[in-house]
N, C-alpha and C positions, 0 to 999 in steps of 0.2 A: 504493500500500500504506500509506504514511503521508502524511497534509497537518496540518502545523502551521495553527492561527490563531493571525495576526496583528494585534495593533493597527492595522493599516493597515487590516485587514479590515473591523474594526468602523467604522473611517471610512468605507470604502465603504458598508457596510451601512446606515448613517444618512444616507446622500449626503452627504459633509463631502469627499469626496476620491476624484478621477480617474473611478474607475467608473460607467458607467449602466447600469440596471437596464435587461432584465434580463443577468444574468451568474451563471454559476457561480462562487465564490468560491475561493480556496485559488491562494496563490502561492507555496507551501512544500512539497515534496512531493518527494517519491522513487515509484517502482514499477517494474515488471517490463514490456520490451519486448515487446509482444504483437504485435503485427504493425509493419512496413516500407514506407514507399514504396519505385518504382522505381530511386529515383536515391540511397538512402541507403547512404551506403558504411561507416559508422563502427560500425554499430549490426546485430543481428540478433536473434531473436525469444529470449526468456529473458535477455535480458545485464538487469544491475541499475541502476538508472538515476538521476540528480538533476536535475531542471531548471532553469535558471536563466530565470527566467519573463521576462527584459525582453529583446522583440524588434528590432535595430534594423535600416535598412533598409541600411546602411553605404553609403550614397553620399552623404549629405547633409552639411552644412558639419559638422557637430558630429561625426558619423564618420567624416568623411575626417580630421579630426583627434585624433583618439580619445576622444569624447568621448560615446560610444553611449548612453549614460544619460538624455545631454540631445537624442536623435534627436529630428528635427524629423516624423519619419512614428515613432514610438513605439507598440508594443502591449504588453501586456502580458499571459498566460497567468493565469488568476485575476481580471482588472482589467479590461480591456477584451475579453477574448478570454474563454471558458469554462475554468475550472480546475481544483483539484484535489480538488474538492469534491465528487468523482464516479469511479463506479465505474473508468471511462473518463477517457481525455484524450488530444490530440493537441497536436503538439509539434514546431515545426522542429528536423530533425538537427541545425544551429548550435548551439541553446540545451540542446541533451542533452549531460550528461554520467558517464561511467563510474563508477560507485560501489565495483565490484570486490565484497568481502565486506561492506562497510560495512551494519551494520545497515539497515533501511529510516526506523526513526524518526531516527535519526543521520543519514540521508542527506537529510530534512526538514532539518535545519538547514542546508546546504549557501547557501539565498539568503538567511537573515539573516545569518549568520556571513559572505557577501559583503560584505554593507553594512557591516558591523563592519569586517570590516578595510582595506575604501574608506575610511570615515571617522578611524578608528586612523589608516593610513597619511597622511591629509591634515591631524590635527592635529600630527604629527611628535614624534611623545612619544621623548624622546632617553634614555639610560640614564642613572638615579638620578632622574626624576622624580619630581618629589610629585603627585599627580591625585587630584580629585575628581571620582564617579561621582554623577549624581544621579537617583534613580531605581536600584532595583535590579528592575525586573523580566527576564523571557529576554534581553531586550538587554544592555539593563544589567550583566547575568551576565557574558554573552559579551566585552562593552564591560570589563569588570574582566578575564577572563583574557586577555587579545588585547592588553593593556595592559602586562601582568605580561610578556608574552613579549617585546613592546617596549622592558622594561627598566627599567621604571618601578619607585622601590624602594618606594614608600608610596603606598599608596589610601586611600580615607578616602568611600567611599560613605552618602550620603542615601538613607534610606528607613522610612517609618512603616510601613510593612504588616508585621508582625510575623512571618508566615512567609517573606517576601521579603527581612527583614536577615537572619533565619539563612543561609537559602541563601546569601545575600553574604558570611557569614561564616564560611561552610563552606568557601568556591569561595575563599575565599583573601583578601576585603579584609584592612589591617590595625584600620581601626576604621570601627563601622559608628556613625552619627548616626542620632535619629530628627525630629528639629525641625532647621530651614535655621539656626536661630540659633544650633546649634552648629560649623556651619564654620565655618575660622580665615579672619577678613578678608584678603584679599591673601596667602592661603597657599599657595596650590596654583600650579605650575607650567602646569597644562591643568587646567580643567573641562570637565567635558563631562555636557551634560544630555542624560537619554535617557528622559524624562516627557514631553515635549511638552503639558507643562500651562505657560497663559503665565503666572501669577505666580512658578513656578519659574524660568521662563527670564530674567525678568526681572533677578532677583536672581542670577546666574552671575555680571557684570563684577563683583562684591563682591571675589567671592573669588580673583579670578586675581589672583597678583602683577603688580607692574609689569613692562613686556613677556611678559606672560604669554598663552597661547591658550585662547579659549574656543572651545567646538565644539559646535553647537546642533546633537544628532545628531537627538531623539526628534520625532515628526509630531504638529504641535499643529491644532490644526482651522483647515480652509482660513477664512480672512477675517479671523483674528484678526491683531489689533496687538500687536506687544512695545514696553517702553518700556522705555529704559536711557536714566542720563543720560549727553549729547553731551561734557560738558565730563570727565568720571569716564573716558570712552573715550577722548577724548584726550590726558588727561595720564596715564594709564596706559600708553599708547602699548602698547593689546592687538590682540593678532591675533583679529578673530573670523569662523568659520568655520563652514559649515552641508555636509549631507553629503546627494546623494541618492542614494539606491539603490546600485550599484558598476559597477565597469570591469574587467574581465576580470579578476576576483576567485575565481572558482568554482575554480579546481584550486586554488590557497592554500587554499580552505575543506575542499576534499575532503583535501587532506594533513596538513591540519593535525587532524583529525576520524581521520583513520585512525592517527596518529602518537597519539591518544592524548593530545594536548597539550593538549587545547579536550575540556572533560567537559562534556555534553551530558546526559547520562542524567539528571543530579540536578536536572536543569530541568524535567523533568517530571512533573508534577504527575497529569493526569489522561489516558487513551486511552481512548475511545469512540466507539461506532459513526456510522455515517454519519448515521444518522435521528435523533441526539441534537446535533447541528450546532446549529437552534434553541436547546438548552436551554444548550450549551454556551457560549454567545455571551452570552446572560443571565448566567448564573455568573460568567463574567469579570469582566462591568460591576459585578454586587452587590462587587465588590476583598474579595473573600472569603480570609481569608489563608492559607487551604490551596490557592489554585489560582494553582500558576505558567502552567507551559506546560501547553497541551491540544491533543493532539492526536488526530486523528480519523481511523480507520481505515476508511476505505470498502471494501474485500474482508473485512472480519474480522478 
């Protein structure tokens, strides 16, 4: 009923990341149980649904440890598998999860608001932090209130795109930047980039204090190099940290989204039909600064 795109998406779609053509796209998505296998017990035909699109095979070294994310037999619904990018889709009972009344476009955020709080949780943002966001797009958004719940007392989010500081300044930073050269050097307790562009990431170690954590959350194109310098990283003695995908994150996202706590709604930007998929993926790229989240409704 709903599939968000994602930036990862448009990585796939240019081949820069995981996916081979061809593939239906859409790793974001909520809809309506229409039909059952034999052996599903959890689920029946009408219940409301979220998928958490990353398959793993739980036997191998990385899930005997809990480490599903990084499964060494990995698929993924949207990525490797056909997604949500269609009227239809199919889905192991495992990776279904109950939405209850939860909107359907709400229930679309269910696998980035995952990753959000896999990555939150592994930069360790402690109460009264100072954090900078760089990057305010849906992530970004999400990456600021998930942060705020973390306890963090002051944000201080980057971003040029002039309808994407408002939104940041709506959703609660306390002050928005639009040029890198106004964050404070060695100010912030955690950075966290969620642009995945590398001359932003390059420039993160700047601004974390000493013993401070950076956390390279946003997907920069497969093959690129970041340069930070070696001797800056270790007399800073920083923690830095990269995040992929999540670990058994999906009921934290679905509770936190039903609770009301994590607003979703004001992230979106634009809903359109399936057959505008094409034009919507263009829109994005042009960083047009009325287009946050888009998402696309394949039933209507």
């Amino acid at each position: 009923m709903a599939s968000g795109i994602c930036g990862t998406d448009l990585h796939i779609y240019h081949g820069e990341y995981l996916g081979d053509y061809p593939v239906i796209p859409g790793h974001e998505f909520s809809g309506v149980v229409t039909s059952v296998g034999s052996l599903v017990k959890r689920f029946k035909i009408g219940d409301r649904v979220a998928v958490e699109p990353n398959i793993a095979c739980d036997n191998c070294d990385h899930c005997l440890n809990n480490r599903q994310n990084f499964c060494l037999n990995w698929q993924a619904v949207g990525v490797t598998l056909p997604g949500g990018m269609a009227q239809f889709v199919t889905a192991p009972e495992k990776v279904v999860f109950d939405i209850g009344d939860l909107a359907f476009e709400q229930g679309a955020f269910v696998e980035p608001l995952s990753c959000v709080i896999h990555g939150v949780e592994r930069a360790r943002i402690k109460l009264g932090d100072r954090i900078a966001i760089l990057g305010a797009g849906p992530i970004g958004n999400l990456i600021l209130q998930v942060s705020r719940l973390q306890g963090a007392a002051h944000i201080t989010v980057l971003e040029n795109n002039p309808g994407r500081a408002d939104l940041a300044r709506n959703i609660g930073s306390d002050i928005v930047v639009n040029d890198i050269e106004d964050l404070i050097l060695d100010g912030y307790d955690v950075v966290i980039d969620a642009t995945g562009v590398i001359p932003v990431m390059n420039r993160t170690i700047d601004f974390a204090r000493k013993g401070g954590t950076v956390l390279l959350f946003g997907v920069p194109p497969s093959g690129a190099n970041i340069e930070m310098e070696a001797f800056k990283l270790f007399h800073k003695g920083l923690t830095l940290l990269s995040s992929f995908t999540s670990v058994r994150n999906s009921f934290q996202a679905i509770h936190l989204l039903q609770s009301g706590q994590i607003q979703v709604e004001p992230l979106i930007s634009h809903r359109l039909p399936i057959q505008a998929l094409p034009d919507a993926i263009r829109m994005i790229e042009r960083h047009d600064p009325t287009v946050k989240k888009v998402v696309i409704l394949p039933n209507g």
